[in-house]
N, CA and C atoms of all chains as a GROMACS GRO file, in nm:
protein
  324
    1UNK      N    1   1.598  -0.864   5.575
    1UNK     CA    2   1.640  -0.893   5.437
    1UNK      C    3   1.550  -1.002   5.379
    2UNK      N    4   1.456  -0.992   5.258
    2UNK     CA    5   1.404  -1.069   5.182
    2UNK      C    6   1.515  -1.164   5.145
    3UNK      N    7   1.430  -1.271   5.159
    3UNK     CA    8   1.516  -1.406   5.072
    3UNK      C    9   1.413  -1.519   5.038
    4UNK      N   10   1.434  -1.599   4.925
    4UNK     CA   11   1.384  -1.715   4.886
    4UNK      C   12   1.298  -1.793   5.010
    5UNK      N   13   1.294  -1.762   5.080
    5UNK     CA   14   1.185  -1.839   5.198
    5UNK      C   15   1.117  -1.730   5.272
    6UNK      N   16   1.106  -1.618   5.237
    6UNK     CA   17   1.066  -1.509   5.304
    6UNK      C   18   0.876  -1.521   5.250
    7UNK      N   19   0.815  -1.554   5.357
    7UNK     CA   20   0.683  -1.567   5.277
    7UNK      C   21   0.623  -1.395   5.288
    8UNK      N   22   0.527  -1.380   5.207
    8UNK     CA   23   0.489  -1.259   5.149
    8UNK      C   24   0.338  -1.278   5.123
    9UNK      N   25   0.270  -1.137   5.151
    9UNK     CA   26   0.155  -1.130   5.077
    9UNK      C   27   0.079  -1.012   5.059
   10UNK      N   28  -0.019  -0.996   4.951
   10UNK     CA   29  -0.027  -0.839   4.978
   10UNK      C   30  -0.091  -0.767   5.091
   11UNK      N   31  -0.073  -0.636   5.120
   11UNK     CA   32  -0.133  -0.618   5.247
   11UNK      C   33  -0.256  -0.558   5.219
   12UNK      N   34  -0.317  -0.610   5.321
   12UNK     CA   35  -0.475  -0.531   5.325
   12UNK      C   36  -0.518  -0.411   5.312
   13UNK      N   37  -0.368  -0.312   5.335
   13UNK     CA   38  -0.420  -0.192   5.275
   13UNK      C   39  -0.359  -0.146   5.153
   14UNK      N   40  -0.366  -0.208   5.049
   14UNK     CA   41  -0.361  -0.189   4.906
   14UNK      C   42  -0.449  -0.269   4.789
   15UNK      N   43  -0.464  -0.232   4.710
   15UNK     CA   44  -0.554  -0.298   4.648
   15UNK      C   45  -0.490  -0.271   4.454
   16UNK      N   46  -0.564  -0.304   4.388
   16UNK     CA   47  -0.451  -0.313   4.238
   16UNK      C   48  -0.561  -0.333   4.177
   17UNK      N   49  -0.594  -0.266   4.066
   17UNK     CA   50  -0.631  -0.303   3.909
   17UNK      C   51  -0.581  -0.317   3.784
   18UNK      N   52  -0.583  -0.457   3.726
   18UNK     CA   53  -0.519  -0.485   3.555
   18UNK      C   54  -0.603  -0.348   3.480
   19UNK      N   55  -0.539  -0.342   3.383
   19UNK     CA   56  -0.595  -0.227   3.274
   19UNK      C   57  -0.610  -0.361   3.183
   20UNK      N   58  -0.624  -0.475   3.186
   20UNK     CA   59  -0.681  -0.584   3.047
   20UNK      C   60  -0.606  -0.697   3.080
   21UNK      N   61  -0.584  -0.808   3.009
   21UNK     CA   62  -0.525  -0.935   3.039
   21UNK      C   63  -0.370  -0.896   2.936
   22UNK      N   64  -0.284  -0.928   3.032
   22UNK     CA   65  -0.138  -0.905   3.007
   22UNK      C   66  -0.116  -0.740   2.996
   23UNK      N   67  -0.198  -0.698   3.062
   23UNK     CA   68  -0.156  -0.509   3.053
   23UNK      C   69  -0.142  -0.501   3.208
   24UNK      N   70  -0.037  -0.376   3.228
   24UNK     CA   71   0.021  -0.327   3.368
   24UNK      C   72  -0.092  -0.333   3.448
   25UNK      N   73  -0.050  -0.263   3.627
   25UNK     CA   74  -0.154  -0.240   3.678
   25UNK      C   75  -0.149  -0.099   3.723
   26UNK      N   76  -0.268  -0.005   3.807
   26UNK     CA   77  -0.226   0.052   3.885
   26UNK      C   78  -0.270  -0.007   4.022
   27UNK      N   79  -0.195   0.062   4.174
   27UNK     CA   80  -0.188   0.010   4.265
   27UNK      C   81  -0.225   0.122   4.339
   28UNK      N   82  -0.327   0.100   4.464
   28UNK     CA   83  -0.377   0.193   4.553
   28UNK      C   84  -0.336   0.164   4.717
   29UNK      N   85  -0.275   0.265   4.766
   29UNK     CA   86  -0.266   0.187   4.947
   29UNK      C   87  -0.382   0.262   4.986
   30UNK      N   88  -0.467   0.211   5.036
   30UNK     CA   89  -0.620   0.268   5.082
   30UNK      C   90  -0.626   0.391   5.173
   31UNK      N   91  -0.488   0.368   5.257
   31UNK     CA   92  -0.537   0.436   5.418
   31UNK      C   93  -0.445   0.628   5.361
   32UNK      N   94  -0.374   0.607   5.239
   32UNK     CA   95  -0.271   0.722   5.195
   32UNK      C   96  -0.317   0.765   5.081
   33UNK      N   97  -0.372   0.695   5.004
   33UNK     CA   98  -0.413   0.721   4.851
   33UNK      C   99  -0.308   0.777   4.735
   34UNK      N  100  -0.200   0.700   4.813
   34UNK     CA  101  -0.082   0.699   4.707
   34UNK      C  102  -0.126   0.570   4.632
   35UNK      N  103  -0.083   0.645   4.477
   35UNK     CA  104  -0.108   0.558   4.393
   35UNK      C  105   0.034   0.499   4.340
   36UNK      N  106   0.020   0.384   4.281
   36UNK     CA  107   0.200   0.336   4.214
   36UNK      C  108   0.114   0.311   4.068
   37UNK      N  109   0.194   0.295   3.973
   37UNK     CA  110   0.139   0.210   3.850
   37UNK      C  111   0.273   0.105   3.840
   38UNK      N  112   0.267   0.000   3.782
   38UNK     CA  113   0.375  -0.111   3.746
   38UNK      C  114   0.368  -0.165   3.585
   39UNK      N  115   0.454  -0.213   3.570
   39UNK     CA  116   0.464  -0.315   3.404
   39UNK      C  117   0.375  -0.446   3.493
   40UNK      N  118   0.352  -0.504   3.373
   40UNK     CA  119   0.306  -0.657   3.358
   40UNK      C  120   0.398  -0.754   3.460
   41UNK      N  121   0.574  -0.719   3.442
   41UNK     CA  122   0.607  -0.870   3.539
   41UNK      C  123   0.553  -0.809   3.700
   42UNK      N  124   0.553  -0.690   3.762
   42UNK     CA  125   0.509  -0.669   3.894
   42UNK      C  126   0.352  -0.739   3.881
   43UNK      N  127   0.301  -0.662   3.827
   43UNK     CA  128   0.136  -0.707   3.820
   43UNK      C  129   0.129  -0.870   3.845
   44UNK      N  130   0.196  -0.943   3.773
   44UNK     CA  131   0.201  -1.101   3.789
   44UNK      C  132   0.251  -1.153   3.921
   45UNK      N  133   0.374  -1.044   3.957
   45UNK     CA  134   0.416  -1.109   4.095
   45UNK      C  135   0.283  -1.076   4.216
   46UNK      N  136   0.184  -0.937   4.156
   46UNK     CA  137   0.113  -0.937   4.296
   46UNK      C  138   0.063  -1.037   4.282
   47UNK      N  139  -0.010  -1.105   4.176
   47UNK     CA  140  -0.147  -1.176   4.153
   47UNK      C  141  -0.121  -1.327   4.228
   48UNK      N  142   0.020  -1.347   4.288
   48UNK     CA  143   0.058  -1.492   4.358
   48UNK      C  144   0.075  -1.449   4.491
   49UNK      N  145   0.005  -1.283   4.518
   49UNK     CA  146   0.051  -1.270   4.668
   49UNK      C  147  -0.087  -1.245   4.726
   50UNK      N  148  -0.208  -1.294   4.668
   50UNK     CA  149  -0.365  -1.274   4.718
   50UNK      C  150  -0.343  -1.354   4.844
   51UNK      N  151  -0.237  -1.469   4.813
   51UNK     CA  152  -0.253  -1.537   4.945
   51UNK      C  153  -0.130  -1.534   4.940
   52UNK      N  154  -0.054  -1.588   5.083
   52UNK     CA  155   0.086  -1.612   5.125
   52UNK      C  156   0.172  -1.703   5.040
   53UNK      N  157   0.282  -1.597   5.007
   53UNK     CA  158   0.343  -1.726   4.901
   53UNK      C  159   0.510  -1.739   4.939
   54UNK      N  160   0.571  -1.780   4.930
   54UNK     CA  161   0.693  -1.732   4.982
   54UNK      C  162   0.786  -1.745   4.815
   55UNK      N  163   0.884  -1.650   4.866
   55UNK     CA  164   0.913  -1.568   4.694
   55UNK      C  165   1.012  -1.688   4.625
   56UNK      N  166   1.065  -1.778   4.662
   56UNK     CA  167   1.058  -1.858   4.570
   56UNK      C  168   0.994  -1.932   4.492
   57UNK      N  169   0.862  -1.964   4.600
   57UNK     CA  170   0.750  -1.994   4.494
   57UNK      C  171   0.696  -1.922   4.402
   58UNK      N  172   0.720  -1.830   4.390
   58UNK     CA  173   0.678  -1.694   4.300
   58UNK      C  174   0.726  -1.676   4.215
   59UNK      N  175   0.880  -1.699   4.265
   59UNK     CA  176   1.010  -1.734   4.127
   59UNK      C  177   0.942  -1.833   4.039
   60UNK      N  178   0.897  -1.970   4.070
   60UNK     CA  179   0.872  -2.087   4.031
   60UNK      C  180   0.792  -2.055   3.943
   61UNK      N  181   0.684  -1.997   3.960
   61UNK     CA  182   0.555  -1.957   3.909
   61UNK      C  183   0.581  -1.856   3.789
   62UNK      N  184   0.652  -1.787   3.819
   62UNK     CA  185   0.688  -1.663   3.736
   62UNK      C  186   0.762  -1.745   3.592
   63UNK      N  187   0.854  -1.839   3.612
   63UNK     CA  188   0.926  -1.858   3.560
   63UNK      C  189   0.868  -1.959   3.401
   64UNK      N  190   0.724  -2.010   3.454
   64UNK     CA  191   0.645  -2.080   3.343
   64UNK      C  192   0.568  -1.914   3.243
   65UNK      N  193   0.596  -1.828   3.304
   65UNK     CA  194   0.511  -1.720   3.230
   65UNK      C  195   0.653  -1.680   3.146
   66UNK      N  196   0.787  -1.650   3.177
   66UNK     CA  197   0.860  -1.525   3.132
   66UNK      C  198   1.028  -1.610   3.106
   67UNK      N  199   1.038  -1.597   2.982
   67UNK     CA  200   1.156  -1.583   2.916
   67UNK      C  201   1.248  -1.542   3.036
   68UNK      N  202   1.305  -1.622   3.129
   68UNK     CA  203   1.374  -1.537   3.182
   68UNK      C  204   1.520  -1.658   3.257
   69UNK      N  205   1.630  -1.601   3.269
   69UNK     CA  206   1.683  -1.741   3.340
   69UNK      C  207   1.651  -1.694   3.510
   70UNK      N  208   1.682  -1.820   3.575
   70UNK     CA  209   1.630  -1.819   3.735
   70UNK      C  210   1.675  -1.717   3.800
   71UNK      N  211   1.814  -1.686   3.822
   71UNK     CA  212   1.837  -1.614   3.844
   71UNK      C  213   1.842  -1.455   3.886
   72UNK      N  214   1.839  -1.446   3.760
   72UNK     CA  215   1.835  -1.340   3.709
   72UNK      C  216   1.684  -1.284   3.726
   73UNK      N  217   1.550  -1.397   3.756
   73UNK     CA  218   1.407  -1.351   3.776
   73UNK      C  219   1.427  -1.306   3.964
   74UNK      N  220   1.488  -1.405   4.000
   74UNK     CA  221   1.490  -1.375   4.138
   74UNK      C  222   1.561  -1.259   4.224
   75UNK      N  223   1.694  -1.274   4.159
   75UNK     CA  224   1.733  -1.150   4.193
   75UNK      C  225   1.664  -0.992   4.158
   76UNK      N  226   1.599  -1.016   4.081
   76UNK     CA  227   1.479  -0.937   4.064
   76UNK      C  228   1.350  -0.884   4.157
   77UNK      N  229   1.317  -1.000   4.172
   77UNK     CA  230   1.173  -1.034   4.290
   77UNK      C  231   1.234  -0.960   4.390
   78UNK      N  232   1.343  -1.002   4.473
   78UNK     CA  233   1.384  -0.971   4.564
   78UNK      C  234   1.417  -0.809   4.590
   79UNK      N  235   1.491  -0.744   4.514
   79UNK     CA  236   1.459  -0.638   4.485
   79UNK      C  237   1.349  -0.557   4.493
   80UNK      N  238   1.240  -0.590   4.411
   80UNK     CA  239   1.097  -0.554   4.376
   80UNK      C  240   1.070  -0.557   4.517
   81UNK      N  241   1.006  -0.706   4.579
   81UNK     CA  242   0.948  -0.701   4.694
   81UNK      C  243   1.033  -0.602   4.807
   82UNK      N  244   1.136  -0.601   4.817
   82UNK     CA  245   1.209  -0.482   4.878
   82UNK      C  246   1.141  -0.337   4.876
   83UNK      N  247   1.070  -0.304   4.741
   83UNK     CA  248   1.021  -0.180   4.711
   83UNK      C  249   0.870  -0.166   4.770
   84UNK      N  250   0.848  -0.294   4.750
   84UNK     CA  251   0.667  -0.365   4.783
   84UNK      C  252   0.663  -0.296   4.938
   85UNK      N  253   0.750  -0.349   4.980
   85UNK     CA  254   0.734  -0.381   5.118
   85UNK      C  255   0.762  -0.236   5.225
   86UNK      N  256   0.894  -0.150   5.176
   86UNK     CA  257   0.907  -0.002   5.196
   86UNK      C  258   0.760   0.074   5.159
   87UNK      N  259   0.741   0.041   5.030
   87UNK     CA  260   0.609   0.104   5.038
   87UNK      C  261   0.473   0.080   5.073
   88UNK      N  262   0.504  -0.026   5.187
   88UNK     CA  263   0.365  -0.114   5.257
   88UNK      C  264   0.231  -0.127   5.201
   89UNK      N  265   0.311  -0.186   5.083
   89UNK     CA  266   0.216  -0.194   4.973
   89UNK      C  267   0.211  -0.409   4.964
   90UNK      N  268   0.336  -0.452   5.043
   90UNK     CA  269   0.292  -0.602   5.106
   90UNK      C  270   0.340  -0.608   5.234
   91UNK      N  271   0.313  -0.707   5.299
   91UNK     CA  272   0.338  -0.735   5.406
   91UNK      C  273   0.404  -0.871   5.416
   92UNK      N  274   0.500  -0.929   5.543
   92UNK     CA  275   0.565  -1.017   5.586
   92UNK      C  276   0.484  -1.136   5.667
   93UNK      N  277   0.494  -1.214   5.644
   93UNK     CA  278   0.371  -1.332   5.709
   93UNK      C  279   0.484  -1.435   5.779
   94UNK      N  280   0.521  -2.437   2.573
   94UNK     CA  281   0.414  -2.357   2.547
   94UNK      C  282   0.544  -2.218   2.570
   95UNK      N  283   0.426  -2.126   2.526
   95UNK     CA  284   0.532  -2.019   2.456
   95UNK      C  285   0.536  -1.888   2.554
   96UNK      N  286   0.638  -1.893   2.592
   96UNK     CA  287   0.663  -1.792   2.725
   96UNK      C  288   0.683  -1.642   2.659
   97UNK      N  289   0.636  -1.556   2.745
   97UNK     CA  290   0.629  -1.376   2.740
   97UNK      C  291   0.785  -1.317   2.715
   98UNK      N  292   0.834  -1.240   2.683
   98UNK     CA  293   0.952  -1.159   2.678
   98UNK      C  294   0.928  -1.083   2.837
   99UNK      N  295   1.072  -1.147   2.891
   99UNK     CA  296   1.138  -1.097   3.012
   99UNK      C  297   1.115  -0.920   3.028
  100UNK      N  298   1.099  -0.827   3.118
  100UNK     CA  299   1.112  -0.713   3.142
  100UNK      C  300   1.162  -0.664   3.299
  101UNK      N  301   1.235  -0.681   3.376
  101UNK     CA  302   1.205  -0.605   3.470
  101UNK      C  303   1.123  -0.504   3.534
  102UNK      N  304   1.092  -0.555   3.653
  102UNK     CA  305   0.970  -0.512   3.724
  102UNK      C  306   0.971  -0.370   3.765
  103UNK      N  307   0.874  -0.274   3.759
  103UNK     CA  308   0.885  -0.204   3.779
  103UNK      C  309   0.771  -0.148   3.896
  104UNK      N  310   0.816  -0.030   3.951
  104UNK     CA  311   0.676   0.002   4.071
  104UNK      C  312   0.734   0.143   4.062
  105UNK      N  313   0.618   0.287   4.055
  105UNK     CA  314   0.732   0.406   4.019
  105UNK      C  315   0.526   0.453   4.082
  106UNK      N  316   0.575   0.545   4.200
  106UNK     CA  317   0.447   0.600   4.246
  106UNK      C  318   0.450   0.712   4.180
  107UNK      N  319   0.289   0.763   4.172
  107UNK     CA  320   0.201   0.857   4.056
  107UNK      C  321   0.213   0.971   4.175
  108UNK      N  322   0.185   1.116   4.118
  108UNK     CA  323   0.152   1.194   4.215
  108UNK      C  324  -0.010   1.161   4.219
   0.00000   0.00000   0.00000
């Protein structure tokens, strides 16, 4: 179970391109060539997982970009990275 | 400084 101290980062076999600054991304796992596409808040959460971050810090981070209360961003993340992570698209550090 | 409008995250794989 992901939680607020669960550090995270993306895994080496995926890789992501912005379509522009503040536009979605799409997302590639290298070794399957399944592709994902995402909105803008995923795209922001990968861009704090180049290196190990643990998802409250991510919350933290997230939270100077997006209208959002704490909560309600995290219970989010957590979720998300839930999806990240089924689709070994990050990994657990 | 002036923060983005909230959206939930989304991740939805392509064929």
């Amino acid at each position: 179970m992901i939680h607020s101290d669960t550090v995270i980062s993306l895994s080496q076999d995926a890789t992501y391109q912005d379509m522009g600054d503040n536009e979605p991304a799409v997302i590639l796992q290298l070794s399957t060539g399944r592709l994902f596409t995402c909105n803008l808040t995923t795209r922001c959460f990968l861009d704090l997982l180049a290196d190990p971050c643990s998802l409250g810090d991510a919350v933290d981070q997230l939270l100077k970009t997006f209208d959002v209360p704490r909560e309600k961003l995290e219970r989010d993340l957590i979720k998300l990275a839930g999806q990240l992570l089924a689709a070994g698209l990050i990994q657990l550090n | 400084s002036h923060k983005q409008d909230y959206q939930e995250p989304t991740l939805e794989e392509q064929e």
